[in-house]
PATINU-936440 format. One line per 2 residues: for each residue x, y, z of N, C-alpha, C. Coordinates in Angstrom, 2 decimals. Layout:
BEGIN
X/Y/Z/X/Y/Z/X/Y/Z  ...
This chain:
BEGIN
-17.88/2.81/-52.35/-18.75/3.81/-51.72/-19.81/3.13/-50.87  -20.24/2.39/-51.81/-21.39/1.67/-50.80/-20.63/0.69/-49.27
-19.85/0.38/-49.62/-18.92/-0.36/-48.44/-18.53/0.62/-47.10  -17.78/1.40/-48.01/-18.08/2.85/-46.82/-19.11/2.72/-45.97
-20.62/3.66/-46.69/-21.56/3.73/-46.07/-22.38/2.56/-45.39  -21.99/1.54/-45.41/-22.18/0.50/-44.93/-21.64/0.21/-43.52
-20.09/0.42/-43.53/-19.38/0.82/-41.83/-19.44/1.76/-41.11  -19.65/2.98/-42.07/-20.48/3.98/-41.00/-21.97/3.70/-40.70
-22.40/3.06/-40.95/-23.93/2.54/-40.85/-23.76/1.74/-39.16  -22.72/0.43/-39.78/-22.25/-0.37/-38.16/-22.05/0.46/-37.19
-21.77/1.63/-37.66/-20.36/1.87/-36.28/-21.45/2.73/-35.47  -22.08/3.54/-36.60/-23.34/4.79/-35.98/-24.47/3.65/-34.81
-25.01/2.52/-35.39/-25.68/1.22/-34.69/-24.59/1.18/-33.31  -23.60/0.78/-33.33/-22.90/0.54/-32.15/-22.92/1.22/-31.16
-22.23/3.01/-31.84/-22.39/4.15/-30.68/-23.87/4.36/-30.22  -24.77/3.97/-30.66/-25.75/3.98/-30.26/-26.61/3.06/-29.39
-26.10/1.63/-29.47/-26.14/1.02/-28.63/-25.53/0.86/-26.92  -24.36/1.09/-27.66/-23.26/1.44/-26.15/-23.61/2.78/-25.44
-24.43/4.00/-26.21/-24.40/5.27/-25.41/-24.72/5.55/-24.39  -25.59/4.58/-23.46/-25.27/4.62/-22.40/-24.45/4.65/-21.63
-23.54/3.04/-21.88/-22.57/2.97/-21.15/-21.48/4.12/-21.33  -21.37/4.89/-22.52/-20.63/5.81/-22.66/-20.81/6.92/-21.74
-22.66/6.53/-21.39/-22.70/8.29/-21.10/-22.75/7.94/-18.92  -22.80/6.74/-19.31/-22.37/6.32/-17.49/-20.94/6.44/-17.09
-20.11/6.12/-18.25/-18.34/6.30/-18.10/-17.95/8.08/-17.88  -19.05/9.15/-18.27/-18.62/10.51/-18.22/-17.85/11.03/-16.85
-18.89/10.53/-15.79/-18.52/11.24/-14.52/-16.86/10.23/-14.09  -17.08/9.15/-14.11/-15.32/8.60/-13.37/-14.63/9.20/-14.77
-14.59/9.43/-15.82/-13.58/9.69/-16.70/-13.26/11.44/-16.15  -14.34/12.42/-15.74/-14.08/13.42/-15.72/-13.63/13.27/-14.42
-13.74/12.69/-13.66/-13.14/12.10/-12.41/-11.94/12.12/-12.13  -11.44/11.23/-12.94/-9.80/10.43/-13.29/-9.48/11.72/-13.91
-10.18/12.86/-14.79/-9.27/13.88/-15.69/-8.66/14.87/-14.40  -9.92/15.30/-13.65/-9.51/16.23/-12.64/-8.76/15.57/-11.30
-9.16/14.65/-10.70/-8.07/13.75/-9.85/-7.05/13.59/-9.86  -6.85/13.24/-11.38/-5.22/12.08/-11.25/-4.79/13.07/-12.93
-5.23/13.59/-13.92/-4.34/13.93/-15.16/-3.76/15.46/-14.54  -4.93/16.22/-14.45/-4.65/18.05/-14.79/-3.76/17.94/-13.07
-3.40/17.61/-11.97/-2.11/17.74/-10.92/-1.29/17.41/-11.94  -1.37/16.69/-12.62/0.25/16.60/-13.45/0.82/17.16/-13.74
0.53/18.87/-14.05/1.07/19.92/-14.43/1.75/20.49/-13.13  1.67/20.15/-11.54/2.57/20.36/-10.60/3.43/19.32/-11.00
3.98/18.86/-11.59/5.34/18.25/-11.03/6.60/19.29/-11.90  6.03/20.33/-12.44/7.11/21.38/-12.78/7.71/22.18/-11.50
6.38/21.85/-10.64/7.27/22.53/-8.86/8.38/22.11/-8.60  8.54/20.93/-9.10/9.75/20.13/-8.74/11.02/20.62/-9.14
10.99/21.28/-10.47/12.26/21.85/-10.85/12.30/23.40/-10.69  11.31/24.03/-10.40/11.09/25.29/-9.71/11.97/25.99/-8.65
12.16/27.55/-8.91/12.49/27.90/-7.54/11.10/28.89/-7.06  10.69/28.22/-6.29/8.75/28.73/-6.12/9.40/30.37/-5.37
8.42/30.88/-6.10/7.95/32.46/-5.87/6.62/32.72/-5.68  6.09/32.43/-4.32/4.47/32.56/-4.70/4.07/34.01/-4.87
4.81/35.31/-4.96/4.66/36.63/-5.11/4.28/36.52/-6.95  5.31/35.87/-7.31/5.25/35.72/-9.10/4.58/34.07/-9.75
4.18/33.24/-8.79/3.39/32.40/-9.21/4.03/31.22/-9.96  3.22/29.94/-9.84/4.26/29.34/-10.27/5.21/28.90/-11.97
4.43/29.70/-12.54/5.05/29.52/-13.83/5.88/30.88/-14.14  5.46/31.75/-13.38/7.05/33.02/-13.36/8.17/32.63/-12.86
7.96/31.62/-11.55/8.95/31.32/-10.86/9.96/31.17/-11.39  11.49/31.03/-11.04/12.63/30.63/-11.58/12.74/29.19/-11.58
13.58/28.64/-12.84/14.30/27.62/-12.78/14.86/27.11/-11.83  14.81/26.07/-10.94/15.78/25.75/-10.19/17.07/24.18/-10.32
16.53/23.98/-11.72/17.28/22.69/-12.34/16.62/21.60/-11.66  17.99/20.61/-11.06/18.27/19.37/-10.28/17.92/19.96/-8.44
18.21/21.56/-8.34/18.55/21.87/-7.05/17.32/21.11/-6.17  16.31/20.86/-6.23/15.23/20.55/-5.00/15.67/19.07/-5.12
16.14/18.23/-5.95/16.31/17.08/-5.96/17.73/16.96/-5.18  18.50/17.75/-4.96/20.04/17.36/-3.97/19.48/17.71/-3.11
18.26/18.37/-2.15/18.19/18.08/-0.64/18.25/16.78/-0.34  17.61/15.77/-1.01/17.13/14.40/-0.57/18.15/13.97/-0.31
19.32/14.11/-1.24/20.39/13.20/-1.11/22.04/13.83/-0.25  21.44/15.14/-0.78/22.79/15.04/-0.01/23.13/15.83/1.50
21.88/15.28/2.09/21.60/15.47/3.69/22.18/14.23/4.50  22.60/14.56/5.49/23.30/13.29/6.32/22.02/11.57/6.64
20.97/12.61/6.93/19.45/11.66/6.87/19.44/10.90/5.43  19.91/10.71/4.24/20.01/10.07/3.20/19.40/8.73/3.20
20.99/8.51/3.73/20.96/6.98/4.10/19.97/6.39/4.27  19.29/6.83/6.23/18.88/6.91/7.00/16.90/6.31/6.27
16.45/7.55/5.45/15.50/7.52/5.58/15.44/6.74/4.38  15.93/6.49/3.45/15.82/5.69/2.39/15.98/3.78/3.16
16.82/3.74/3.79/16.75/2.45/4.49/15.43/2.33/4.60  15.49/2.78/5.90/13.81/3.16/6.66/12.65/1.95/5.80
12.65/3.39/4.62/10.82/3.22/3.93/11.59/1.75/2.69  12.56/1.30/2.13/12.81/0.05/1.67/12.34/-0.97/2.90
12.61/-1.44/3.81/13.09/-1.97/4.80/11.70/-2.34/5.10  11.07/-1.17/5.69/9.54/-1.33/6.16/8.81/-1.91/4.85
8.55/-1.40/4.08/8.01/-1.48/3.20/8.17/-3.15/2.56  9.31/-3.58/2.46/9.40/-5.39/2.02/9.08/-5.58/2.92
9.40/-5.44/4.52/8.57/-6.21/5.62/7.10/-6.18/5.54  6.67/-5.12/5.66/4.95/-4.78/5.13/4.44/-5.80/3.75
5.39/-6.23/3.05/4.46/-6.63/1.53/4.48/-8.15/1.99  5.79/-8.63/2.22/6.03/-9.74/2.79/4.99/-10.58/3.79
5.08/-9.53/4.94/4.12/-9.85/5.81/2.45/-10.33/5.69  2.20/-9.29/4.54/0.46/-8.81/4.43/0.63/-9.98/3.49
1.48/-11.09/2.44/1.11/-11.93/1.73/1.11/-12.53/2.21  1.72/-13.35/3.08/1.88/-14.62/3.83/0.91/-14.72/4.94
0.68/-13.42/5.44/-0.67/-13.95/6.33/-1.93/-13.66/6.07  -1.87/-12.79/5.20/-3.52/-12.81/4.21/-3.57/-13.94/3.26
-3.03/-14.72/2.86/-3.29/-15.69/2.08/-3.43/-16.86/2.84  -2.90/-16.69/4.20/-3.30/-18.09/5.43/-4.42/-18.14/5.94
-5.01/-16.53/6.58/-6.22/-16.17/7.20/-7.66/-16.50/6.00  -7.04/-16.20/4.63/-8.29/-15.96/3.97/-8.41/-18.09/3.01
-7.75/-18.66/3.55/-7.61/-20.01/3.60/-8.58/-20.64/4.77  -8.12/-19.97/5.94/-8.57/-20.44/7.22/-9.91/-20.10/7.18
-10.62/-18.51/6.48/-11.77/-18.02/6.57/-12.18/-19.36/5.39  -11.78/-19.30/4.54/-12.63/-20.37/3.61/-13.03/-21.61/3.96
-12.09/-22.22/4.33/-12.58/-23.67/5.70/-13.96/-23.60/6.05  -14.16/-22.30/7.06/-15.51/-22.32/7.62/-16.32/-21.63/7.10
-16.43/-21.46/5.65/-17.37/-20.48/5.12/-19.06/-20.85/5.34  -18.70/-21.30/5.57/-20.35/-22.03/5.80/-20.48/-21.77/7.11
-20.07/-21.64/8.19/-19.75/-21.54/9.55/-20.76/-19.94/9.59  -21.23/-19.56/10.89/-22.30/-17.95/10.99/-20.57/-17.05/11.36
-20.13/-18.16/12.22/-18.61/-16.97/12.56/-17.90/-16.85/11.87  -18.11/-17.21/10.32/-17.01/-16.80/9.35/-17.59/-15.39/9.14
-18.70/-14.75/9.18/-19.32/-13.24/9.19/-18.56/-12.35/10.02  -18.42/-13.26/11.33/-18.07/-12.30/12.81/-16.40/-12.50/12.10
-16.00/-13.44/12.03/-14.43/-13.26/11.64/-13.70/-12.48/10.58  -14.83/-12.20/9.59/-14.26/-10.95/8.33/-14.46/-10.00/9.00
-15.50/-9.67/9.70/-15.93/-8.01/10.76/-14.73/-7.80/11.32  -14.59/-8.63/12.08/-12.93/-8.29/13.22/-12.13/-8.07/12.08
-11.32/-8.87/11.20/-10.44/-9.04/10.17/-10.81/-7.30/9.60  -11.94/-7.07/9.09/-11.73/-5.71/8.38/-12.05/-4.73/8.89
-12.51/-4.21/10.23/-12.92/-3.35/10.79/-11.47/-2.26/11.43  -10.41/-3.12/11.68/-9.32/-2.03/12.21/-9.08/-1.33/10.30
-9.57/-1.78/9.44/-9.01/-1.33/8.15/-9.79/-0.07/8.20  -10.67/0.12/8.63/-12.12/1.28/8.33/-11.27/2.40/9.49
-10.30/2.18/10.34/-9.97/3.17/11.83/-9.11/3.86/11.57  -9.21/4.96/12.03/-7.93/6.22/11.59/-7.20/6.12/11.77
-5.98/5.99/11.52/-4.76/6.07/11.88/-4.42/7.04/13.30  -4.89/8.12/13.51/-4.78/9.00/14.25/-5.41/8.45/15.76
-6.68/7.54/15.24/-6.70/6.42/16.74/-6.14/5.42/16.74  -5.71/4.47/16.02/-4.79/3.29/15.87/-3.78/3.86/16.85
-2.79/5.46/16.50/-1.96/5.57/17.36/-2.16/5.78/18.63  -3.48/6.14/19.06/-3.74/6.33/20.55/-3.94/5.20/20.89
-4.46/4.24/20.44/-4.86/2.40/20.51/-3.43/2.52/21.08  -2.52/2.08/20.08/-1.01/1.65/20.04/-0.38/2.57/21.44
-0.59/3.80/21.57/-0.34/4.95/23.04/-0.67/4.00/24.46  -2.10/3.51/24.39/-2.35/3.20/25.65/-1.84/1.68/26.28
-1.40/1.46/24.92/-0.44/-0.41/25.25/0.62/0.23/25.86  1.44/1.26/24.83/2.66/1.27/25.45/3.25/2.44/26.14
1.88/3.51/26.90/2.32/4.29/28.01/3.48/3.96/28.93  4.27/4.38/29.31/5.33/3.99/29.97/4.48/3.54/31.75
4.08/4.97/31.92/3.46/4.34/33.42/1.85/3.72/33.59  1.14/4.05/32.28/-0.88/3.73/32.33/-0.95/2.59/31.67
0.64/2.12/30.89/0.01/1.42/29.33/-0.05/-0.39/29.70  -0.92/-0.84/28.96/-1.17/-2.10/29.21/0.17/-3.36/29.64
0.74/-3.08/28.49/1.74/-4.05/28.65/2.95/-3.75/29.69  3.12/-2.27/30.07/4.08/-1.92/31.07/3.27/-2.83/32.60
1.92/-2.23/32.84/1.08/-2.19/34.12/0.57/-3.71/34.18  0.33/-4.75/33.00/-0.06/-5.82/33.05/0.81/-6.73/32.77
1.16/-7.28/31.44/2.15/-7.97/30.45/3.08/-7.91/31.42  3.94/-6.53/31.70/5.37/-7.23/32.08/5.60/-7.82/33.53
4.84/-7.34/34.67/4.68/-7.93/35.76/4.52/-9.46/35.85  3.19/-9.98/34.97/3.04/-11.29/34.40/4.05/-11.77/33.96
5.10/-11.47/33.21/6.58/-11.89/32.65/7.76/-11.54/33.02  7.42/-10.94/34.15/8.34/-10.76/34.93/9.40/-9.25/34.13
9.10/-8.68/33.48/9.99/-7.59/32.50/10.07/-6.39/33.12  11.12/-6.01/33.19/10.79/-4.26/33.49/9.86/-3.27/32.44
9.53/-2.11/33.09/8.91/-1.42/32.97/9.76/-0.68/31.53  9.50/-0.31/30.20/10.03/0.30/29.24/9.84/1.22/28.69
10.40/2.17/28.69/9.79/3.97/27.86/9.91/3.17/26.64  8.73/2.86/25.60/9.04/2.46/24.82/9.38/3.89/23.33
8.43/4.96/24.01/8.68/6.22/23.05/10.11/6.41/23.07  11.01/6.30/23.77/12.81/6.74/23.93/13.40/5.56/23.81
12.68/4.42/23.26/13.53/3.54/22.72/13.38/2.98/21.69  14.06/3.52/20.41/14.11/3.39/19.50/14.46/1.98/18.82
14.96/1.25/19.62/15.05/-0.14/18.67/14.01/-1.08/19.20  12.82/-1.09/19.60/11.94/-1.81/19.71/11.13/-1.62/18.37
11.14/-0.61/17.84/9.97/0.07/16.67/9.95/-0.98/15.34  11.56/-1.48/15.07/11.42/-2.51/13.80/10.40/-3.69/13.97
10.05/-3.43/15.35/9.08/-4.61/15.51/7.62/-3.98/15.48  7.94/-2.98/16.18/6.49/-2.64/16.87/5.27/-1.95/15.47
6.18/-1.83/14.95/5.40/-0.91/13.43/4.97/-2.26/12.71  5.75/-3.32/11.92/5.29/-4.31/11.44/3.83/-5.06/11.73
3.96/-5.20/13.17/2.80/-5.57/13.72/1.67/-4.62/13.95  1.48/-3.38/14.14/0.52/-2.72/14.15/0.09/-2.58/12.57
0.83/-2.29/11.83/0.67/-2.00/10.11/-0.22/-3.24/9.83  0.67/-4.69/10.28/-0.43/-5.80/10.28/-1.46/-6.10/10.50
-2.13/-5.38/11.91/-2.98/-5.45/12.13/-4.55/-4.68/11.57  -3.67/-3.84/11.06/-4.76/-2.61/10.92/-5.33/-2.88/9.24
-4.32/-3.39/8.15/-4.29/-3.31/7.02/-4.48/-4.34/6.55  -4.26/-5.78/7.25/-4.45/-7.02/6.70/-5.61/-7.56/6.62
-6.75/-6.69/6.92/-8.29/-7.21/6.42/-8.68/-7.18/5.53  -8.19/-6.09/4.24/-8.43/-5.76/2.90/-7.94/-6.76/2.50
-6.47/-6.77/2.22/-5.66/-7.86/1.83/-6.35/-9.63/2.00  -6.90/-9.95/3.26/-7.62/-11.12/3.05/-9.02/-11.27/2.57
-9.60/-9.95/2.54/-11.07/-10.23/1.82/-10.44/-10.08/0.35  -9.68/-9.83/0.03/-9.59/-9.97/-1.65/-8.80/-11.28/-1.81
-7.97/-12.01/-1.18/-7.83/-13.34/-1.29/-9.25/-14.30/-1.17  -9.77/-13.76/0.04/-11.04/-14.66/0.31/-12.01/-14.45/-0.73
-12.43/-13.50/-1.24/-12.68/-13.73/-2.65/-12.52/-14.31/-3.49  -11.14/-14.03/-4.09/-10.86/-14.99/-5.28/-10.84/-16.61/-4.54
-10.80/-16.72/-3.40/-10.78/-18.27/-3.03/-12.63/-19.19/-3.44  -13.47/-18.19/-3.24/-14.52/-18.47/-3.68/-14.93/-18.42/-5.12
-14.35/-17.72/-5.63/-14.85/-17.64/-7.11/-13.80/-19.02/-7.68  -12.85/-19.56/-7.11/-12.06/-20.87/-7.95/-13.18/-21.75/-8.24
-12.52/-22.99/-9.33/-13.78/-23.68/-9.33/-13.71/-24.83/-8.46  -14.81/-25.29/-8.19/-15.50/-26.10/-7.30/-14.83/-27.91/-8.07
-14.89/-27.71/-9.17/-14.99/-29.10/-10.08/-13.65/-29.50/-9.52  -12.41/-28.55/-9.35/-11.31/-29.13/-8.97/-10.81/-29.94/-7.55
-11.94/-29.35/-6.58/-11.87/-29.34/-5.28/-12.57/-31.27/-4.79  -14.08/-30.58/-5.73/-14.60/-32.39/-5.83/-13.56/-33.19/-6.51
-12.76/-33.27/-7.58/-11.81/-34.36/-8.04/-11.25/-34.63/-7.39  -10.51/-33.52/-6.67/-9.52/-33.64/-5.51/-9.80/-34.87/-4.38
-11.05/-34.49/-4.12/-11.73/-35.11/-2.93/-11.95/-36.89/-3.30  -12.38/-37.13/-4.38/-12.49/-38.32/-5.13/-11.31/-38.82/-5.18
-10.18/-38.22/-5.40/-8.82/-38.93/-5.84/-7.93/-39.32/-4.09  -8.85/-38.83/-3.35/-8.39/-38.76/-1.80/-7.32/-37.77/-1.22
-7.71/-36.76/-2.07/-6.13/-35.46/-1.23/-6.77/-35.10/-0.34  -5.67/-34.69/0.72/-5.92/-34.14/1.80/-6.19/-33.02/1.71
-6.24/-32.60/2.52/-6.84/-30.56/2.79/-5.58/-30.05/2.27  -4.43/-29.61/2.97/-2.92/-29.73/2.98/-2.88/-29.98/1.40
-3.02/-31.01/0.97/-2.85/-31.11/-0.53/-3.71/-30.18/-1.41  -4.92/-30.25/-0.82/-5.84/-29.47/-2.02/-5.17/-27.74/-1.93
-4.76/-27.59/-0.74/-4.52/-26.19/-0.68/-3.28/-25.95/-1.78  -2.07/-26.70/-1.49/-1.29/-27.04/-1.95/-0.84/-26.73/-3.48
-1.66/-27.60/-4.16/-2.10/-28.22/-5.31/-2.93/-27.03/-5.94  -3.88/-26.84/-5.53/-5.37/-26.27/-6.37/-5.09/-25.14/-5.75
-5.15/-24.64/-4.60/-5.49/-23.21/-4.03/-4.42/-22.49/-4.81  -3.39/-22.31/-3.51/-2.44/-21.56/-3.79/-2.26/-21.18/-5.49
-2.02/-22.16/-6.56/-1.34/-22.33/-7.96/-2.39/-21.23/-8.74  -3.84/-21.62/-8.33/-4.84/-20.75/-8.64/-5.03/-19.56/-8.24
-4.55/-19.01/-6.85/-4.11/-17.74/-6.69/-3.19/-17.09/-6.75  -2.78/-17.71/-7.71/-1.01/-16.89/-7.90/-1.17/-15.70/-8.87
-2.59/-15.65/-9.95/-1.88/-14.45/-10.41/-2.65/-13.31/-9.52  -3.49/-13.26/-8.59/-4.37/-11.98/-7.95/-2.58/-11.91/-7.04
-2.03/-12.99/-6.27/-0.57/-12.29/-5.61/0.15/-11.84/-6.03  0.58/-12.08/-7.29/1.49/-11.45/-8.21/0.63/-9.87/-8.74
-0.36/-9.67/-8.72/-0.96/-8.34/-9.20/-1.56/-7.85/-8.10  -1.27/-7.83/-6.83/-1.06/-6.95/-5.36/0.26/-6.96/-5.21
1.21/-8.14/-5.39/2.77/-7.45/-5.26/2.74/-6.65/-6.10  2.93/-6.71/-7.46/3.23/-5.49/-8.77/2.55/-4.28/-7.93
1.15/-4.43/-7.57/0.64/-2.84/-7.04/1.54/-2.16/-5.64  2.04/-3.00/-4.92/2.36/-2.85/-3.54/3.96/-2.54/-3.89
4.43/-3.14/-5.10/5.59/-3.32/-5.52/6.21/-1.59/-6.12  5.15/-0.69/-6.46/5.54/0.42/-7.05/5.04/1.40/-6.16
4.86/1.08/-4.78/4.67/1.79/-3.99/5.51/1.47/-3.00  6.97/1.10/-3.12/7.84/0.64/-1.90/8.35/1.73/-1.62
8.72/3.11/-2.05/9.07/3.94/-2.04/8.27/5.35/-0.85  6.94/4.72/-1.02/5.66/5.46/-0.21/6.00/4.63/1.28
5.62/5.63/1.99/4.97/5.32/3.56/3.55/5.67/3.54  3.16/4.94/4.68/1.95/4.95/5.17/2.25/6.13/6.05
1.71/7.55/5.75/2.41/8.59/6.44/1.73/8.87/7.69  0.75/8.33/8.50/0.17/8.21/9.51/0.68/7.16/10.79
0.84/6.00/9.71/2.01/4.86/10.28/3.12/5.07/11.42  3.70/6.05/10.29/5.07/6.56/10.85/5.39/7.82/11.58
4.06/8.19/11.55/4.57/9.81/12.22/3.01/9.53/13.59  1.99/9.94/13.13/1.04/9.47/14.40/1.07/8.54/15.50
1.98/7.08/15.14/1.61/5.92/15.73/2.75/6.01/16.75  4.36/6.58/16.37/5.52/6.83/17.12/5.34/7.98/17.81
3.96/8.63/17.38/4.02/10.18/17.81/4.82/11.00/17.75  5.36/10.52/16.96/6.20/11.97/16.26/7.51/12.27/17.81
8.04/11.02/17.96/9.11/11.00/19.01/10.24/11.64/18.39  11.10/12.35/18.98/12.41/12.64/18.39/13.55/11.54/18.47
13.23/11.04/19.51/14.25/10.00/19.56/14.03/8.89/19.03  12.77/8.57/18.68/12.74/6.93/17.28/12.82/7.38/15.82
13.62/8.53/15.49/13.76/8.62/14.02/14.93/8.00/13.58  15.71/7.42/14.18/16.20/6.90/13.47/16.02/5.43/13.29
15.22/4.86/13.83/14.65/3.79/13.14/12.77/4.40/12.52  12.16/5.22/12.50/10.75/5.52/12.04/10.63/6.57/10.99
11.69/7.28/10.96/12.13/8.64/9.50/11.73/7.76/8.53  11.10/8.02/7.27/11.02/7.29/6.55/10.55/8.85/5.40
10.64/8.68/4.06/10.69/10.06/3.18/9.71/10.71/3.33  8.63/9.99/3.91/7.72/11.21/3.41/7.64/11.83/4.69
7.63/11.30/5.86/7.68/12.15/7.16/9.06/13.13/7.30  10.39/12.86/6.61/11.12/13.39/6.91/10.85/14.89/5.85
10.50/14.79/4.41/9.97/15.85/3.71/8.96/16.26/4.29  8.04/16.03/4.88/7.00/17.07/5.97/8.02/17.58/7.03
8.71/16.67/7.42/9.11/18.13/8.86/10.00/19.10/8.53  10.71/18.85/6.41/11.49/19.55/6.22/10.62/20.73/6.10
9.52/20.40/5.51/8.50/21.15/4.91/8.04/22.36/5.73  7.63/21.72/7.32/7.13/22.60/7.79/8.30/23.85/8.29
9.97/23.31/8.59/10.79/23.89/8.87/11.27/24.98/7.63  11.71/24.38/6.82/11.67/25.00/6.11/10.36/25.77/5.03
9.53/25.22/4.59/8.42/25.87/4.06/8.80/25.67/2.55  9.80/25.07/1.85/10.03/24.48/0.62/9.20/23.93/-0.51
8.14/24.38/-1.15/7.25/23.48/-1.72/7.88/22.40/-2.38  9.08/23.04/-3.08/9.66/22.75/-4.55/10.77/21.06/-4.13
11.38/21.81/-3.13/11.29/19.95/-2.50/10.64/19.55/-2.25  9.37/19.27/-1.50/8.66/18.64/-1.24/8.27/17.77/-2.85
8.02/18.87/-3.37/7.19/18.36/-4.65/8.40/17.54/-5.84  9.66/17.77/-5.41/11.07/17.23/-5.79/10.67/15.33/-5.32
10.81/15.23/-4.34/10.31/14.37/-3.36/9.55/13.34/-4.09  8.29/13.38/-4.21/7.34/13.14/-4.51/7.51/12.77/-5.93
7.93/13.49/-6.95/8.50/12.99/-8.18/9.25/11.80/-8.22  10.15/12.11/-7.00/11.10/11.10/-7.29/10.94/9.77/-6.80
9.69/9.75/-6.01/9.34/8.50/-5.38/8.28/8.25/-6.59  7.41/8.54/-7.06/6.89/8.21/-8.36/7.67/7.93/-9.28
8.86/8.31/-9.94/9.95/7.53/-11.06/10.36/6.39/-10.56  10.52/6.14/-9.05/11.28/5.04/-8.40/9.86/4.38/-8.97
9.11/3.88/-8.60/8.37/3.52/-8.16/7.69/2.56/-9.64  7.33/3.71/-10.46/7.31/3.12/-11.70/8.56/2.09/-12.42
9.52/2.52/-12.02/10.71/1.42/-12.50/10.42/0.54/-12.04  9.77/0.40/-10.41/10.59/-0.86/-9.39/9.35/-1.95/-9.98
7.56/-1.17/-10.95/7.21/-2.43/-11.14/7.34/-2.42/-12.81  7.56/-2.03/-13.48/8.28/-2.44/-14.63/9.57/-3.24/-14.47
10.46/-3.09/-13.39/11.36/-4.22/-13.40/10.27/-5.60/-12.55  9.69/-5.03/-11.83/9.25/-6.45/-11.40/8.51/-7.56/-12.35
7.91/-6.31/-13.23/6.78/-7.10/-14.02/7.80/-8.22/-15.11  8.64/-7.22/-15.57/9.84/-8.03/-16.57/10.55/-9.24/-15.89
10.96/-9.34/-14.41/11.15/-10.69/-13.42/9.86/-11.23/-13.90  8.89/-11.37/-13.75/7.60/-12.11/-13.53/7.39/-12.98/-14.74
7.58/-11.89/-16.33/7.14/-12.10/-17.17/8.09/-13.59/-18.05  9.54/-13.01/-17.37/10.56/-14.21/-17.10/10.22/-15.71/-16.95
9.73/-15.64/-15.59/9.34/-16.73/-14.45/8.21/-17.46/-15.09  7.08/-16.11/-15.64/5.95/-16.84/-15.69/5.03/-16.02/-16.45
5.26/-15.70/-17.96/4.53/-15.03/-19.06/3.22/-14.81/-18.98  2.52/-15.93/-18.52/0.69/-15.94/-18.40/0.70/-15.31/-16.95
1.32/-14.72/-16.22/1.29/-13.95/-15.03/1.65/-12.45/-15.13  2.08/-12.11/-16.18/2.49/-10.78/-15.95/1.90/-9.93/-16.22
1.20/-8.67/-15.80/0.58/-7.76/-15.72/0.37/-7.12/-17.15  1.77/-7.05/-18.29/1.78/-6.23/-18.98/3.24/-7.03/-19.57
């Protein structure tokens, strides 16, 4: 008895110590409840046949049915390529050159233009997509745009509708996506490049490694698990587009869908054509199940490779 009242004694001391922090955790927890838990109860749209006259829990059953638009439309293929395709190019891309840039920013950290060089680096990250695509519009106007009226004269190139030509885009998206998104991506490398420790860098220097080596050696090995836990995050979102990306920046051309369709633009224009919630919201499920697998399998590769790296 007395032992009892003795741990409820601790525990009452504790909650009372922590109640602050408890009572600072209220608002993001009620946050996270209304944000991200109570929508959870839409993903029954998904198997729905929506009746908004009878609402959505009168509605009828509709099984698997909103889930066979996706697949068994001729666009299948098509748009599932697409958003895989882009999407490893995008993860690929944003690691290999955010982990070079935020190397290169560390070099001159001491430098006043390492300030001016994160500004440039993160400022297209802060810009709408909706101007990015007019940015991206006035390069490649066919008769106003920079590179038609400047660039190709200088290189001697003809003049290119680049909106009606659809196989320039595997390029042209990579690099704008790059540009716009890879400032986040290197201030959180350039971060963790500062917080490494220092003690390894002086040994380094004492034992005579080169730059090349220290990066080598010390950097990289030390940032392997923040890359491995932006792939895992980037990794369960291969399934998502950047839906501004792909529909604002091509402007919504008819003739680059078949290289720029990608699921979620092609479920909006089903959407608006048809007016379907229940696919849409089919959709969306199913890129969330993908998605969750693709980093539970990744994490299980990782955990393989490299146990003190894996997320979970």
């Amino acid at each position: 008895m007395i032992g009892a009242q003795a741990g409820s004694s601790q525990r009452m001391k504790r909650v009372k110590k922590y109640f602050p922090l408890f009572l600072m955790m209220v608002p993001g927890f009620i946050y996270l409840l209304i944000n991200n838990y109570l929508p959870m109860f839409g993903l029954v749209i998904a198997f729905k046949d929506i009746d908004f006259t009878k609402g959505i829990l009168a509605s009828g059953w509709a099984g698997l049915k909103n889930f066979k638009y996706l697949f068994s439309t001729a666009d299948a293929f098509i748009i599932t390529r697409n958003t895989i395709l882009y999407n490893i190019t995008f993860i690929t891309l944003d690691l290999i050159v955010a982990v070079f840039l935020a190397i290169l920013l560390h070099e001159i950290m001491e430098s006043y233009s390492s300030k001016v060089y994160q500004t440039v680096l993160l400022l297209p990250y802060m810009i709408s997509t909706v101007i990015v695509g007019y940015l991206v519009y006035a390069f490649l106007n066919v008769r106003t745009g920079y590179v038609n009226t400047k660039l190709g004269p200088l290189f001697g190139f003809p003049k290119i509708n680049w909106y009606m030509e659809s196989q320039y885009w595997p390029f042209i998206l990579p690099i704008v996506n790059l540009w716009k998104t890879i400032g986040f991506s290197v201030m959180i490398y350039f971060s963790a490049i500062i917080g490494l420790d220092r003690s390894c860098y002086e040994a380094a220097v004492i034992d005579g490694a080169t730059k090349w080596q220290q990066i080598r050696h010390i950097t990289l090995p030390l940032l392997k698990p923040v890359m491995i836990l932006l792939l895992l995050l980037q990794t369960g979102r291969i399934f998502y587009s950047d839906f501004g990306m792909f529909y604002q920046v091509p402007m919504d051309s008819g003739m680059l869908y078949s290289t720029t369709n990608v699921i979620d633009t092609y479920v909006y224009r089903a959407l608006l054509r048809l007016g379907d919630v229940g696919m849409a919201s089919a959709a969306g499920f199913y890129q969330s199940i993908v998605g969750f697998l693709l980093v539970v399998t990744t994490n299980l590769i990782i955990r393989k490779i490299s146990p003190e790296d894996a997320l979970f």
